[in-house]
N, C-alpha and C positions, 0 to 999 in steps of 0.2 A: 909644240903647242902654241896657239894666236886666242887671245879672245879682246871682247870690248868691251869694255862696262859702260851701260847706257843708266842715263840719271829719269825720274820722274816725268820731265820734260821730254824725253826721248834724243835727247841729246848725250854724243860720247863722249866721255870725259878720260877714261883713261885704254892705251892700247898695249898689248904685250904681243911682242916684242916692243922695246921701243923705237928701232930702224923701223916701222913700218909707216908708209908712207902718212899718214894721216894722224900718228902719234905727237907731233907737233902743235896741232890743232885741237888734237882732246887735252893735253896740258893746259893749255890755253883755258880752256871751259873747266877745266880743273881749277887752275889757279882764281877764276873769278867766284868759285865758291864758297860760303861761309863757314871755315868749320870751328865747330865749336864744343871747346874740350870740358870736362868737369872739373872744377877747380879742385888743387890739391891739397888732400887734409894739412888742418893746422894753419891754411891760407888766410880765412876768414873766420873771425870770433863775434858773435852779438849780444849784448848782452840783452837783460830783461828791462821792459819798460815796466816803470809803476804805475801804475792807475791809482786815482782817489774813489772810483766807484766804479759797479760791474759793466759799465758804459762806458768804453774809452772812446774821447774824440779829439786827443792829441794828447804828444806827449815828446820826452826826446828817447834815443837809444844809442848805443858807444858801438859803432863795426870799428872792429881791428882787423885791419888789412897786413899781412906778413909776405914779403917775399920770400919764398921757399929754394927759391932758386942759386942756383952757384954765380948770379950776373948780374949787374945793374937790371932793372927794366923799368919801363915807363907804364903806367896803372890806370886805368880810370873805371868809375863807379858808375854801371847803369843800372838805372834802379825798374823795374818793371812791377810798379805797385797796380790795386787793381782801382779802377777810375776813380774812385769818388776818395782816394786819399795820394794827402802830396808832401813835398817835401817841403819845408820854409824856408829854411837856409842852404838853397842851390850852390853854391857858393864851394859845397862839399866836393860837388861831382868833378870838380875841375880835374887837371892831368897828374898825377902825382909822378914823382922819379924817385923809386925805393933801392938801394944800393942790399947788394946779397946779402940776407938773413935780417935787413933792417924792417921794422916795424913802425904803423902808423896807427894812432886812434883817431877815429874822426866820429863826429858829434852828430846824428841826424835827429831834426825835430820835425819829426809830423804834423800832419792831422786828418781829419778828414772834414766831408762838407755836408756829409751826411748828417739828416738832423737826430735820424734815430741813432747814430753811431755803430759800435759794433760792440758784442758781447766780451768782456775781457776771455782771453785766450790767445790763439794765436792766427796773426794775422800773416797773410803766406804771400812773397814774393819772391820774383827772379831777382837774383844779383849777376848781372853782367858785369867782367873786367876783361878791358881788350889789353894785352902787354906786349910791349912791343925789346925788342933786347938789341941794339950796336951792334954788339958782337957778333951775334949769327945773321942779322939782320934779318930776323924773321918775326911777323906779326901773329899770335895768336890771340882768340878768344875763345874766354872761358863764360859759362854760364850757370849759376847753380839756382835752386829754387833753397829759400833759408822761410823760417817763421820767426818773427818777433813777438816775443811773449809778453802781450798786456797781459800783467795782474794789478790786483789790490793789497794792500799791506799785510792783509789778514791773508792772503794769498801762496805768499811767500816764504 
């Protein structure tokens, strides 16, 4: 049995067998692709934002970042909010290095610039983490879609 798996682009990316002559070159287009894994439960914890009114237009929130893994790896935070809200203290996303089963809480404070703001609920973003590990010396990224929950006190 031979087959090729051709991508989107119409480009090969993987061949089977792999002695066949052209299987060097779909690894290649292989390897230049992004893949991206669903991060693993109990990896990331968020907590709820409190609101003072049904209007949130900033506020902060607690992600707990866990290495679930048996390795060192190196961590970082991309945040994929949607335009009109940012992060204040950038400062978070930097590279972290989480030693096996160790955990990190880090502090994000929003806002947005919108003047109408958003109704308290939940406000839905991607979290990207790319981690990279020594030991296998392999790079993944994961990608999950999370909500942070503005409420108001009465809410809660």
């Amino acid at each position: 049995m031979k087959y090729r798996a051709i991508d989107i682009d119409n480009r090969v990316f993987d061949i089977y067998p792999a002695n066949e002559t052209e299987a060097a070159q779909a690894q290649q287009v292989f390897d230049q692709k992004e893949q991206l894994y669903d991060l693993p439960d109990g990896s990331v914890h968020i907590s709820k934002m409190m609101c003072d009114s049904p209007i949130w237009h900033a506020g902060q929130t607690t992600v707990t970042l866990k290495n679930v893994f048996e390795f060192p790896i190196t961590a970082q935070l991309i945040p994929y909010f949607p335009s009109n809200v940012r992060i204040q203290n950038e400062s978070v996303l930097h590279t972290l290095t989480l030693q096996a089963e160790e955990s990190i809480e880090l502090t994000l404070e929003l806002s947005t610039n919108s003047e109408t703001g958003y109704k308290t609920g939940e406000i839905n973003f991607y979290l990207g983490v790319q981690l990279h590990s020594a030991a296998t010396d392999s790079k993944l990224s994961f990608k999950k879609t999370f909500g942070i929950k503005a409420q108001t006190p009465a809410e809660n």
